[in-house]
C-alpha positions in Angstrom: -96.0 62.1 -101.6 -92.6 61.7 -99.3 -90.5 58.9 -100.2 -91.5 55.5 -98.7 -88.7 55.2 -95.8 -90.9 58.8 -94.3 -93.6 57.2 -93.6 -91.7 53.9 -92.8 -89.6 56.1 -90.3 -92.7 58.0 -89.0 -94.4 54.5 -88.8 -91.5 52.7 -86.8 -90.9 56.2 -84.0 -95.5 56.0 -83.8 -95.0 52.5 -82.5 -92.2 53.0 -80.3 -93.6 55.8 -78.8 -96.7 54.4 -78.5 -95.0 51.2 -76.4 -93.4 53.0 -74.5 -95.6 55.4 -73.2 -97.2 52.2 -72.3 -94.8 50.6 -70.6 -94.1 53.6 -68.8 -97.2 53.9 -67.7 -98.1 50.4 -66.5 -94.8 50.7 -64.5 -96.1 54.0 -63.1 -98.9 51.9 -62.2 -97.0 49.0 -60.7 -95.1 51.6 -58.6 -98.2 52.9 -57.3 -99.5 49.8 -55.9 -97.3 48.0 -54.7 -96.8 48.3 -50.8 -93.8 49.1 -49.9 -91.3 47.0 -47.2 -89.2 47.5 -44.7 -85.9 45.5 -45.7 -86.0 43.5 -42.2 -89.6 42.8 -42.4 -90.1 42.2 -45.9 -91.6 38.6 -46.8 -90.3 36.6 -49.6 -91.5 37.5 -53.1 -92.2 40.3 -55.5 -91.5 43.4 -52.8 -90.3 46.9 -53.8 -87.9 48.7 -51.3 -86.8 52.5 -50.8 -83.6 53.6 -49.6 -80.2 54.4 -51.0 -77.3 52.6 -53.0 -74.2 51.4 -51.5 -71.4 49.2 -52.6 -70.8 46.0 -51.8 -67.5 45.3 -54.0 -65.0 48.2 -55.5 -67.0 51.4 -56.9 -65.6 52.9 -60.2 -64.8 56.6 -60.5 -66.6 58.4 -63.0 -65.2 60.9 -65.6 -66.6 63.7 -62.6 -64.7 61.1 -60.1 -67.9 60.8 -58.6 -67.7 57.3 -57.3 -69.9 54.4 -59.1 -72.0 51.5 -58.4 -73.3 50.7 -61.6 -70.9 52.5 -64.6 -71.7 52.4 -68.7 -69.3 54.1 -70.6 -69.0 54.4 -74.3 -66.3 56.3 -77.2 -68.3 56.7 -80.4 -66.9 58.4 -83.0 -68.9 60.8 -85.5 -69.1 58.7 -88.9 -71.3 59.4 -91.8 -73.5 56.5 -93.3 -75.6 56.2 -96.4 -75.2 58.0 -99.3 -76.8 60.8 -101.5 -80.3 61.7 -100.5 -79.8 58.9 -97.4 -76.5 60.5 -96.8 -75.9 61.4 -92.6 -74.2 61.7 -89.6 -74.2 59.6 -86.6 -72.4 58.5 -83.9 -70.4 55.0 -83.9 -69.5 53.1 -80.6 -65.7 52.5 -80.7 -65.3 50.9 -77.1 -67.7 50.8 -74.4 -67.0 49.4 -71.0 -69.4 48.1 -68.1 -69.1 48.2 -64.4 -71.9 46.1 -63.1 -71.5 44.3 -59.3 -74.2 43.2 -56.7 -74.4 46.0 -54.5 -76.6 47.3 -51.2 -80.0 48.4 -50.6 -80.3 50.1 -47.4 -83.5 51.4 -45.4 -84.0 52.6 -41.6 -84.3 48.5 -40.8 -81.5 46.8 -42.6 -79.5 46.3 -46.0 -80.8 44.3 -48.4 -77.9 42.7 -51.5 -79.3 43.7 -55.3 -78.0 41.3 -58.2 -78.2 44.1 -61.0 -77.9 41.1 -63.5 -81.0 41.1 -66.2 -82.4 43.6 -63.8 -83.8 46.7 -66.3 -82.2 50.5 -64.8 -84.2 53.7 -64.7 -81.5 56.2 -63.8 -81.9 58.8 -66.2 -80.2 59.8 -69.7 -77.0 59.3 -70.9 -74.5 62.3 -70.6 -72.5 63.2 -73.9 -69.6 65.0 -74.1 -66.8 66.2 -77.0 -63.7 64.4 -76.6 -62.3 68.2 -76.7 -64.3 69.6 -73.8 -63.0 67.3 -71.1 -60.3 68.4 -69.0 -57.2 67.4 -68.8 -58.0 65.4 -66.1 -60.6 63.5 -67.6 -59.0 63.2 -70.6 -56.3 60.8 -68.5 -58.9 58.9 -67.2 -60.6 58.4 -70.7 -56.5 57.6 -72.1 -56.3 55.1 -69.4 -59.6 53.0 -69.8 -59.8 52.9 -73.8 -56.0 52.4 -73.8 -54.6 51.5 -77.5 -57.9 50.0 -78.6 -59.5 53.2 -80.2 -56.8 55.0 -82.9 -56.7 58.7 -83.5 -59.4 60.3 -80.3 -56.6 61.7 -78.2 -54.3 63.4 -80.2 -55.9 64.3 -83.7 -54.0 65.4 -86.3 -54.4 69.0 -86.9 -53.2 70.9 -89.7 -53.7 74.7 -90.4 -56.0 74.5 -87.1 -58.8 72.3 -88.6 -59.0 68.6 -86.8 -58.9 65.3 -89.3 -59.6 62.0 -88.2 -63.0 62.3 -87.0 -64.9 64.0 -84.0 -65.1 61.7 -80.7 -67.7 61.5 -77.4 -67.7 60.3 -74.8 -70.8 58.8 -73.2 -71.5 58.4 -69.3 -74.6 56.9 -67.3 -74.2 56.2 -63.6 -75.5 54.8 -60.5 -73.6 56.4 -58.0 -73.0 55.4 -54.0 -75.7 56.8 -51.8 -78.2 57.8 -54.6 -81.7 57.3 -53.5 -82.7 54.2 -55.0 -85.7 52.4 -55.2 -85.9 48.8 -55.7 -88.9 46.3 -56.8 -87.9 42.5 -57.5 -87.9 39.2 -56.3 -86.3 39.0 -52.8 -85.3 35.9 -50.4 -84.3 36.3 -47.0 -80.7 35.3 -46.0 -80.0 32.2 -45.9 -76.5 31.8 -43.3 -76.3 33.7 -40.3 -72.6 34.9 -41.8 -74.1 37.7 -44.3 -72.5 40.7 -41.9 -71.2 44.0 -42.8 -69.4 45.8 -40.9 -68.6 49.3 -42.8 -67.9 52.4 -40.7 -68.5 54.5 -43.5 -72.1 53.2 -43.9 -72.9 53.7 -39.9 -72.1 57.6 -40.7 -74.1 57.9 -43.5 -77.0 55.9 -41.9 -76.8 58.7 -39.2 -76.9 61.4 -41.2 -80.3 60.4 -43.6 -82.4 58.4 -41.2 -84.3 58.9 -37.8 -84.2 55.6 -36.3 -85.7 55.9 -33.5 -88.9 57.4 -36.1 -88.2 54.5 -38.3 -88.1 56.9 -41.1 -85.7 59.9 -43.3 -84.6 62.7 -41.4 -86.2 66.0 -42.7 -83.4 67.6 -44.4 -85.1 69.6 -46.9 -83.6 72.5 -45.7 -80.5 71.7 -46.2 -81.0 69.6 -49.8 -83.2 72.6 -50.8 -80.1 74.5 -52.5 -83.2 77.1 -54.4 -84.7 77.9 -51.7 -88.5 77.3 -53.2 -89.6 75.1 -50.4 -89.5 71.7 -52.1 -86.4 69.0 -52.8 -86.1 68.3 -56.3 -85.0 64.3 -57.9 -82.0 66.7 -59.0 -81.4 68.1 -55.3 -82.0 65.3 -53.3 -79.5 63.1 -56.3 -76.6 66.0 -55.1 -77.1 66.3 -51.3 -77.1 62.6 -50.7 -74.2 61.6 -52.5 -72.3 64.4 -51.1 -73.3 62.7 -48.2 -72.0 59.9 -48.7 -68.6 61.0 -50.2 -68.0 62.9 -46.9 -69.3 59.7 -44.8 -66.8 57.3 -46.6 -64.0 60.1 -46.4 -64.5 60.4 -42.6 -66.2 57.2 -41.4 -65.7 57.9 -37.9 -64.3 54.9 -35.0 -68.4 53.5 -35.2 -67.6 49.3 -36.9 -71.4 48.5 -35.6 -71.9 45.2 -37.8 -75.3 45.2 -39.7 -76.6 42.1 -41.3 -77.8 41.8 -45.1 -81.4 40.6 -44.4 -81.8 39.0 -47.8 -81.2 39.4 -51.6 -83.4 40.8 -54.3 -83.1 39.5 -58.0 -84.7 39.5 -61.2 -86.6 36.1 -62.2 -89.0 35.1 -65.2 -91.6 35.7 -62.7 -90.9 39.3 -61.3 -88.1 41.1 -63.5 -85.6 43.4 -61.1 -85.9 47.1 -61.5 -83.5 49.7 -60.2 -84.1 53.8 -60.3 -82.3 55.8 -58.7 -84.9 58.1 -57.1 -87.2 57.6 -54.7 -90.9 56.8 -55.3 -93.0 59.9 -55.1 -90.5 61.4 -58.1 -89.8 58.1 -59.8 -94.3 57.9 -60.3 -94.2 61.7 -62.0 -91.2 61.0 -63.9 -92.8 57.7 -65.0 -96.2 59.4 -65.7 -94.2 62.4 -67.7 -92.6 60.5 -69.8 -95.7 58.0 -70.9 -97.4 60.9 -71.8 -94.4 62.3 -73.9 -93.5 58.8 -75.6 -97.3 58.4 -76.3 -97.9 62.0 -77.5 -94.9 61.6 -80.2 -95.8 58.2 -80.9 -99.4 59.1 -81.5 -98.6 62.2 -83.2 -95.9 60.4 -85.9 -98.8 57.6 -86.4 -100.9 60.8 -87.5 -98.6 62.1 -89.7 -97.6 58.8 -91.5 -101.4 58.1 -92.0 -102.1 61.5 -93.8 -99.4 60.9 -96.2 -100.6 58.1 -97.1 -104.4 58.1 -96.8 -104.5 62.4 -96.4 -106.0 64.5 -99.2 -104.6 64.2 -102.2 -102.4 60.8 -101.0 -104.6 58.1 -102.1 -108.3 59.2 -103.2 -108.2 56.9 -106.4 -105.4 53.9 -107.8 -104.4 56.9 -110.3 -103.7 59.2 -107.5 -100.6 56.7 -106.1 -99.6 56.3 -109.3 -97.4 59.2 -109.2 -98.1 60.0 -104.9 -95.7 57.2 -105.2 -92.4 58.4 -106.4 -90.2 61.3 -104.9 -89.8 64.4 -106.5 -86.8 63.5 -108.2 -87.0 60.1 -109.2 -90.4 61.5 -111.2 -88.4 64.4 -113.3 -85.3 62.2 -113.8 -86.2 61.9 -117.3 -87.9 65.9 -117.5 -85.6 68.3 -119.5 -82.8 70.5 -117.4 -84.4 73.4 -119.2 -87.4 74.8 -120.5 -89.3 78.0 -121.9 -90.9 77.6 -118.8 -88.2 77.1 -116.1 -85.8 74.7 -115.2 -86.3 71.3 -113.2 -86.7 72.9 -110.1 -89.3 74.8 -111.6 -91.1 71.8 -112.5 -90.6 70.3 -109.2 -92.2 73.4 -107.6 -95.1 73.0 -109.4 -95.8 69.1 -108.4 -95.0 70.4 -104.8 -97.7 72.7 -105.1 -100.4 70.5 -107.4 -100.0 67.4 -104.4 -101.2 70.2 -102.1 -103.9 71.3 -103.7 -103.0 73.7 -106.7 -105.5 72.8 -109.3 -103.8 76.0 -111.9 -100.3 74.0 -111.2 -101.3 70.5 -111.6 -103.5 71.6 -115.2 -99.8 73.7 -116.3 -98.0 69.8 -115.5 -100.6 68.4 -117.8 -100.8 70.4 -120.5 -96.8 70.6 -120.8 -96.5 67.0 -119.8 -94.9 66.6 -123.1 -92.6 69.8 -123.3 -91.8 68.7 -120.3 -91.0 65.0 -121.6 -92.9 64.0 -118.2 -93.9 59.7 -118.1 -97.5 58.7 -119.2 -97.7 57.7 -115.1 -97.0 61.2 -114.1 -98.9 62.8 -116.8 -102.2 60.6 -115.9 -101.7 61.6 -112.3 -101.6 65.5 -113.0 -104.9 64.8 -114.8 -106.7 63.2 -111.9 -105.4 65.3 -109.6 -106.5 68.4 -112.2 -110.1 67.0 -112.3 -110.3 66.3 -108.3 -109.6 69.6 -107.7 -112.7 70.7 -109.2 -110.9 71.6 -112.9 -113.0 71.4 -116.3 -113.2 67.9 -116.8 -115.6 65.5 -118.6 -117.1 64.0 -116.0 -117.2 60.1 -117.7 -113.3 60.3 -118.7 -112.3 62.3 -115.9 -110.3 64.2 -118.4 -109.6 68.0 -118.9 -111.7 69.3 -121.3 -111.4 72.9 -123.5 -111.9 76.1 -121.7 
């Protein structure tokens, strides 16, 4: 039997993985049907929206100086915790920083304002990096946001060529201006006449992604469709219209047409607020992926921590656990480092092979229980297990008898 904190891990990733292939999956759902609005039309209440990010207050330039709406970013440092067989390596947050402002919504009709605040993101993974694979560019940027806070990540001491001091990351996740975004919350319409925007930059990019005389997106997929297969993918149409919009705010053109916010969407205790950046016919596959993954691992790890516990030869009789209890070691800590049969790892060989169903092994750990100066626990469990296994036992002791 594995040690306890197996099947306690195993046990903790099942129910994860179960929840949130759930939650996915009821989001998935939500996603699905609920009607969508237009941002001008929209009545007040839970309404979902589809359109594209843009900033309301200053943006924040990424490690990529890509520019930002919504910015996390995080130094961890590679530190080792526990210690002998729960000895290992992980990663330790040494500074983190948020960039997190109200920003736009914007469809063919209007702009809607988005309070991010309690809202839950769906924008993808985090990106991880080595400190030591940035350039040197990026490195200044990193130098000039962590400042003196973190010791030691920018210039480790070296000595002979081998680094002390620990091995840094850097961490990344982004919402970046004029990402297709979709939005689902509680929104109110305006409620002064004074909510204008007048942005040059966001008339060019309005011109370049939507037909309004349609009332609809431009078809673009030729030029988004960078492989040529016929289809835009989340990852194409992420690149092609923040490029966009890079080259809309760089040039906005002499066009200061004012547009007016037509309300706000937030996140109550009623309706929560959430934000992905993609729109809806890949944010439901994505959803519906990744509930199946999480609830394929989950269900899978559920599996695995019941057969170690209730599998064969994990917990057929109260004699069985007696030794299915204890880990390898912990059960020969007392065996002799030597013997005319082998050594300890011998012996541990043996009970790796008698738990999975070696009925020769588990009778050799019985008879030499003794030689082997093995506890009266581990030396009854060898005998059940002996006996289950279809060995010459009497059948009212459940002992080994004589050959």
């Amino acid at each position: 039997m594995p040690p306890a904190e197996v099947v306690i891990f195993l046990t903790c990733a099942g129910i994860y993985g179960c929840y949130e292939g759930y939650r996915r999956g009821k989001r998935a759902r939500l996603v699905e049907d609920t009607p969508r609005s237009k941002i001008a039309t929209a009545a007040q209440g839970y309404s979902e929206f589809e359109g594209f990010a843009w900033p309301k207050a200053d943006t924040f330039r990424t490690l990529r100086d890509q520019e930002a709406i919504y910015y996390e970013f995080a130094l961890q440092k590679e530190v080792e915790t526990g210690s002998g067989k729960n000895k290992r390596k992980t990663w330790r947050t040494e500074f983190s920083y948020n960039h997190i402002h109200p920003f736009y919504v914007v469809d063919v009709s209007g702009l809607a304002m988005v309070h991010p605040i309690m809202g839950e993101f769906e924008i993808g993974s985090s990106e991880a990096r080595l400190y030591t694979s940035l350039s040197d560019k990026e490195k200044k940027s990193v130098e000039l946001l962590v400042g003196d806070k973190v010791k030691g990540y920018s210039n480790p001491l070296k000595i002979l060529g081998i680094t002390f001091g620990g091995k840094f990351r850097v961490v990344e996740k982004s919402l970046l201006v004029g990402s297709p975004l979709y939005v689902a919350g509680s929104f109110s319409t305006a409620a002064s006449d004074d909510l204008i925007v007048i942005d040059a930059g966001l008339q060019s990019f309005r011109s370049k992604v939507f037909n309004t005389g349609a009332g609809g997106l431009k078809d673009v997929t030729r030029i988004l469709d960078k492989n040529n297969d016929g289809k835009v993918s989340k990852e194409e149409e992420q690149a092609g219209y923040t490029e966009a919009a890079m080259l809309s705010r760089k040039n906005p053109g002499t066009n200061e047409e004012s547009l007016q916010v037509c309300g706000q969407v937030t996140s109550t205790i009623e309706h929560k607020l959430f934000i992905a950046n993609q729109h809806e016919r890949h944010l439901v596959g994505d959803l519906k992926f990744k509930s199946k993954a999480f609830l394929g691992v989950g269900l899978v790890s559920l599996s695995m921590g019941a057969t170690l516990i209730f599998g064969p030869g994990a917990g057929c009789s109260p004699s069985n656990t007696i030794g299915a209890l204890e880990d390898v070691r912990y059960i020969f800590t007392n065996a002799k480092k030597k013997q005319d049969f082998g050594s300890q790892a011998y012996i541990e060989r043996l009970h790796d092979t008698c738990v999975r169903g070696s009925k020769d092994d588990c009778g050799t750990l019985f008879d030499r229980a003794d030689d082997y100066q093995l506890s009266e626990e581990n030396k009854r469990y060898y005998r059940y297990r002996y006996c289950e296994l279809g060995g010459y036992c009497d059948k009212n002791e459940r002992t080994p008898s004589s050959k």
